[in-house]
C-alpha positions as CSV (number, residue, x, y, z in Angstrom):
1,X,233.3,60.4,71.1
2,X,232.7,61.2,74.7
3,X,234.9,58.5,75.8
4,X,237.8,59.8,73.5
5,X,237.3,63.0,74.8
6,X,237.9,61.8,78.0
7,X,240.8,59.6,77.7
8,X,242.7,62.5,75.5
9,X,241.7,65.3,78.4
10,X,243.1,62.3,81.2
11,X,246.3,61.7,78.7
12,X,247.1,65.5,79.1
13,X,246.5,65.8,82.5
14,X,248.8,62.7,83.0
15,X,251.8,64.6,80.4
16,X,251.9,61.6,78.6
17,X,252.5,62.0,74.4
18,X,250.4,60.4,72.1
19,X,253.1,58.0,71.2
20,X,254.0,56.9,75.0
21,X,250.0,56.0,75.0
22,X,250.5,54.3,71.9
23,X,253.4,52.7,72.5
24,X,251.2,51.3,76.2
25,X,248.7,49.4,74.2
26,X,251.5,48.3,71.3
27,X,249.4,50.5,68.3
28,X,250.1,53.7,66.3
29,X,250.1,56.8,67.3
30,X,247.5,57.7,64.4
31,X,245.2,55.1,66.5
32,X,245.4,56.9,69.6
33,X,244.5,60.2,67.3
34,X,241.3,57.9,66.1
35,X,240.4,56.8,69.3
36,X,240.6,60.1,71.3
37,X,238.7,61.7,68.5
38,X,235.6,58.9,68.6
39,X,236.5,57.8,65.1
40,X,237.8,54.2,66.4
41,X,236.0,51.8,67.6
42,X,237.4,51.7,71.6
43,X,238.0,48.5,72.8
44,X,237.6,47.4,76.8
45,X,241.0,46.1,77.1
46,X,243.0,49.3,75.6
47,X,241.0,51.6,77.7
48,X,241.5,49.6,81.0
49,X,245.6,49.9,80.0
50,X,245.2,53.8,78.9
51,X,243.5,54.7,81.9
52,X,246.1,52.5,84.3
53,X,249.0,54.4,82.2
54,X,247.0,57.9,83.2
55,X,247.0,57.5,86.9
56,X,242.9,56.9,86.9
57,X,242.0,53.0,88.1
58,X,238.9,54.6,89.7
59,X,237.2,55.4,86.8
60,X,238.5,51.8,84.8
61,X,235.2,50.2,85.2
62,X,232.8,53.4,83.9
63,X,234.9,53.7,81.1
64,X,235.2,50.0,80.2
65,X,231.1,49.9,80.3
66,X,230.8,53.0,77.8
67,X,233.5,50.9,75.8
68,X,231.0,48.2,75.3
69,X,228.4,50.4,75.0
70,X,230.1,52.6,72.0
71,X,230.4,49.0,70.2
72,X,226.9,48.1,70.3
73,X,224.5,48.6,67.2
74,X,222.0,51.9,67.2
75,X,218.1,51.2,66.6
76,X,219.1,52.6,63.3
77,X,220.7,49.6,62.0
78,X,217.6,48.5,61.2
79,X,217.5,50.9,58.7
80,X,220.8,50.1,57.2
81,X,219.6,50.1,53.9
82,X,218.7,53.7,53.5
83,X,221.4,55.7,56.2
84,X,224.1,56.5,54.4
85,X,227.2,56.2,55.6
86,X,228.2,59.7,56.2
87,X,224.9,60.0,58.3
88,X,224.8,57.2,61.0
89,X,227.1,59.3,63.0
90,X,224.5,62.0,63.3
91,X,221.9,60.0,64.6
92,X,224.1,58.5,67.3
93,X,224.9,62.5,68.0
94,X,221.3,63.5,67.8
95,X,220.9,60.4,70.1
96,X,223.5,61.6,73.0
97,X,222.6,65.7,72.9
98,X,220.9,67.4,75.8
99,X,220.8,70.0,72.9
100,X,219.6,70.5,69.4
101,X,220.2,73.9,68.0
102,X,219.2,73.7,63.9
103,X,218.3,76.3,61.1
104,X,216.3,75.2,58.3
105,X,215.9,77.0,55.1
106,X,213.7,74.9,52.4
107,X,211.9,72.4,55.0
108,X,210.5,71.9,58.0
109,X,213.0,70.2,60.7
110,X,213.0,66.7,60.2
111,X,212.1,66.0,64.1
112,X,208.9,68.0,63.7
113,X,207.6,66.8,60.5
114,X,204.5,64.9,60.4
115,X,204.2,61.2,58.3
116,X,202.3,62.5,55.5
117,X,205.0,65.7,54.8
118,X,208.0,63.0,55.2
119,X,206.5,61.1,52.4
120,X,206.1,64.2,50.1
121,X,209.5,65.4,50.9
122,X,210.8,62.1,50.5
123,X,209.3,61.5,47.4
124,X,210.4,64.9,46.0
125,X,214.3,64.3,46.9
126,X,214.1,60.9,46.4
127,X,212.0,60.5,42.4
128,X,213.6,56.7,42.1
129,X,213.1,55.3,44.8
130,X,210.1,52.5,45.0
131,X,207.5,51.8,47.2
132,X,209.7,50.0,49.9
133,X,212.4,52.4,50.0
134,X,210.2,55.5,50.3
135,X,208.3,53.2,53.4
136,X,212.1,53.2,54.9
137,X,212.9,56.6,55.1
138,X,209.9,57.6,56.6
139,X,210.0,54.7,58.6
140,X,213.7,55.8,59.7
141,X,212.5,59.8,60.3
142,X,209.5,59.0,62.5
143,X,211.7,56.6,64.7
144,X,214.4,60.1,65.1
145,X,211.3,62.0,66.6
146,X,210.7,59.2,69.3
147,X,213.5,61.2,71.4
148,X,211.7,64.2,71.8
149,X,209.0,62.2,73.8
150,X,211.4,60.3,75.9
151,X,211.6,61.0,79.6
152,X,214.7,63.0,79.3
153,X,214.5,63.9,75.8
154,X,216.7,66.7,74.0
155,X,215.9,69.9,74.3
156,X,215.3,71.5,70.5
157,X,215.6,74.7,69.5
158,X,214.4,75.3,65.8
159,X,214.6,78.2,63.7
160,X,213.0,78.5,60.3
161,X,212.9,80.7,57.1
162,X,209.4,82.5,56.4
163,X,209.2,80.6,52.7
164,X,208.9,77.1,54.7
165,X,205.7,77.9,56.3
166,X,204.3,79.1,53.1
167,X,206.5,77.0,50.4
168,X,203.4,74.6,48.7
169,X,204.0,71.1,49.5
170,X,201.3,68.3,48.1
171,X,197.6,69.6,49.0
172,X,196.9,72.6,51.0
173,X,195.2,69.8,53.1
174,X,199.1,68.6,53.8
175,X,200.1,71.9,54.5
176,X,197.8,72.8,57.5
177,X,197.7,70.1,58.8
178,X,201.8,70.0,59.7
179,X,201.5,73.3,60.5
180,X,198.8,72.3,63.4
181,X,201.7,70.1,64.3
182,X,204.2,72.7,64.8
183,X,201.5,74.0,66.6
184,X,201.3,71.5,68.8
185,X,204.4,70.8,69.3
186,X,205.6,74.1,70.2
187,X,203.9,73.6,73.8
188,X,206.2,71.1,74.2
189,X,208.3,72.2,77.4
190,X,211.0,71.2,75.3
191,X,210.5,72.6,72.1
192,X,211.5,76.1,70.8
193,X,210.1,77.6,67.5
194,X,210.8,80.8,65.8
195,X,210.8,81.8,62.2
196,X,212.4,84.7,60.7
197,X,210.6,87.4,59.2
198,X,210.4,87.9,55.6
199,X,212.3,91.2,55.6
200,X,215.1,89.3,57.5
201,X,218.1,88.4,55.5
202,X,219.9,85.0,56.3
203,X,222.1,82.3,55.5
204,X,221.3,79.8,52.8
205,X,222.5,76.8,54.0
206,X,221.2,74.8,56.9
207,X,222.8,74.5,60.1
208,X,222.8,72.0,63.1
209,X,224.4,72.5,66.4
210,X,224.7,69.4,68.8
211,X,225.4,70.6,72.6
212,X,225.9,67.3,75.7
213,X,226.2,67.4,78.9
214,X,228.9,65.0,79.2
215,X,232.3,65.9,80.1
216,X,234.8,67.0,77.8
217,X,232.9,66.6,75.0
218,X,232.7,69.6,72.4
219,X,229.6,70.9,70.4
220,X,229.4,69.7,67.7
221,X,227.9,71.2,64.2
222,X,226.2,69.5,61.3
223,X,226.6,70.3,58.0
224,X,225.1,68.0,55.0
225,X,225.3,68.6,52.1
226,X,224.2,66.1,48.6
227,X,226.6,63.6,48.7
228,X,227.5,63.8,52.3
229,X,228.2,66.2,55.4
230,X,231.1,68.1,57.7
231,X,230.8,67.5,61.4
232,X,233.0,70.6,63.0
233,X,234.1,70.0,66.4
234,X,236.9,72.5,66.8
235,X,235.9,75.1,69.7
236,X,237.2,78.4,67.3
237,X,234.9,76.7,64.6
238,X,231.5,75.6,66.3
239,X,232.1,78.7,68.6
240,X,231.3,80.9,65.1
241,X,227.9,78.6,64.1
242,X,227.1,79.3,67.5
243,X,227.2,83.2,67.1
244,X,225.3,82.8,64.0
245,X,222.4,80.9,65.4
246,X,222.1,83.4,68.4
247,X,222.1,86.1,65.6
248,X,219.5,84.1,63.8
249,X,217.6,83.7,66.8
250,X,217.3,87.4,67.9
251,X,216.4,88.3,64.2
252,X,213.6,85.8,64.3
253,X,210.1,86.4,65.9
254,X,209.5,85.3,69.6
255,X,208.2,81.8,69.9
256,X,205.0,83.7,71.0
257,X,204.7,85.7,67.8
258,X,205.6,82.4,65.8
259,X,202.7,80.3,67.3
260,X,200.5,83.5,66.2
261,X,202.0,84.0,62.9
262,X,201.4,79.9,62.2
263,X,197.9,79.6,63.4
264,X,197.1,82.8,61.2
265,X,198.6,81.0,58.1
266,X,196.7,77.5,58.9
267,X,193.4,80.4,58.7
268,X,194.8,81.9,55.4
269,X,195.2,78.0,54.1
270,X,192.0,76.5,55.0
């Protein structure tokens, strides 16, 4: 995506139509729609041509490298057998932001939940699977979370509803103890927490925004759904998610009042 973006921002610059680039590498212009828009696999030898045709032999040799880069398997391949196909593009997105902007309504966020409340949440959204499958997913959520540890890791900003600190999920035991992980991880330097009040009316469907700090590369929002998801890149589009999270945000309780209002419900648990 961030190599499309650039090579449609460099086509524009240069005035050159979509089917003139297409036309340069002998392909459609539907391809060159694909490409530019991250949904095409880009190849080394079309982008060297593209960016000769736009007037930018300087930068042939970055763009050729993040070519080969976009064609090279995720870590998440591994887990093939239980990532949809709708959501390996959000781990590669999740992968590539300097931000993570998400509202969650029924659950904690899947990058702070602990093993033992990915199992039960699993194992609620998931009754058929066996043994191995349930292993997987877990498997395949704890390995998300590594990037929040990373050197330069993401920075995440979480809202919640107030029912997901109090919603009952397996044992009491289960409960506290991932709230003592939000806990813990809202010291994080990188971390932001906040959960709405319960006199605070929201939205009913969970949001993510993706911000990077790559050039010419949009936000980009996240909405799943049962059978699959939307990802919104359009500026008018992601620009109205992006109002609604501030508003979520100044409706919600101050990370400071948030870290109060969780240790006093680990108390009220135990």
């Amino acid at each position: 995506m961030a190599l499309g973006a650039r090579l449609r921002a460099l086509r524009t610059a240069a005035g050159v139509s979509a089917k003139e680039a297409a036309t340069e590498i002998g392909c459609s212009e539907a391809k060159i729609s694909r490409l530019e828009r991250g949904q095409s696999p880009p190849q080394a030898g079309d982008v060297s041509c593209l960016m000769r045709r736009y007037g930018v032999a300087d930068e042939i040799e970055d763009a050729c490298e993040l070519a080969r880069r976009a064609n090279q398997p995720g870590w998440w391949e591994e887990f093939s057998a239980v990532v949809p196909p709708w959501f390996d593009k959000f781990l590669g997105l999740q992968e590539a932001a300097d931000l993570i902007r998400t509202y969650e309504v029924q659950l904690v966020p899947g990058l702070l939940q602990t093993e033992e409340y990915a199992r039960a949440v699993t194992m609620s959204g998931v009754p058929l699977a066996g043994p191995e499958e349930i292993q997987a997913r877990v498997g395949l959520r704890k390995r998300r979370q590594d990037l929040l540890h990373r050197e330069f890791s993401p920075k995440l900003w979480a809202v919640v509803d107030w029912p997901v600190l109090h919603r009952p999920l397996g044992s009491s035991g289960l409960m506290c103890r991932q709230l003592e992980h939000l806990i813990e991880m809202s010291h994080s330097p990188n971390i932001k927490l906040q959960v709405l009040p319960p006199d605070c009316l929201a939205i009913g469907t969970p949001v993510t925004l993706l911000r990077f700090g790559l050039p010419d590369l949009p936000d980009v929002v996240y909405l799943e759904h049962p059978t699959g998801a939307n990802y919104i890149d359009k500026p008018e589009d992601t620009a109205q998610y992006r109002s609604m999270l501030d508003q979520l945000s100044m409706k919600a309780l101050s990370p400071a009042q948030t870290l109060a209002e969780l240790k006093k419900t680990v108390l009220r648990i135990r």
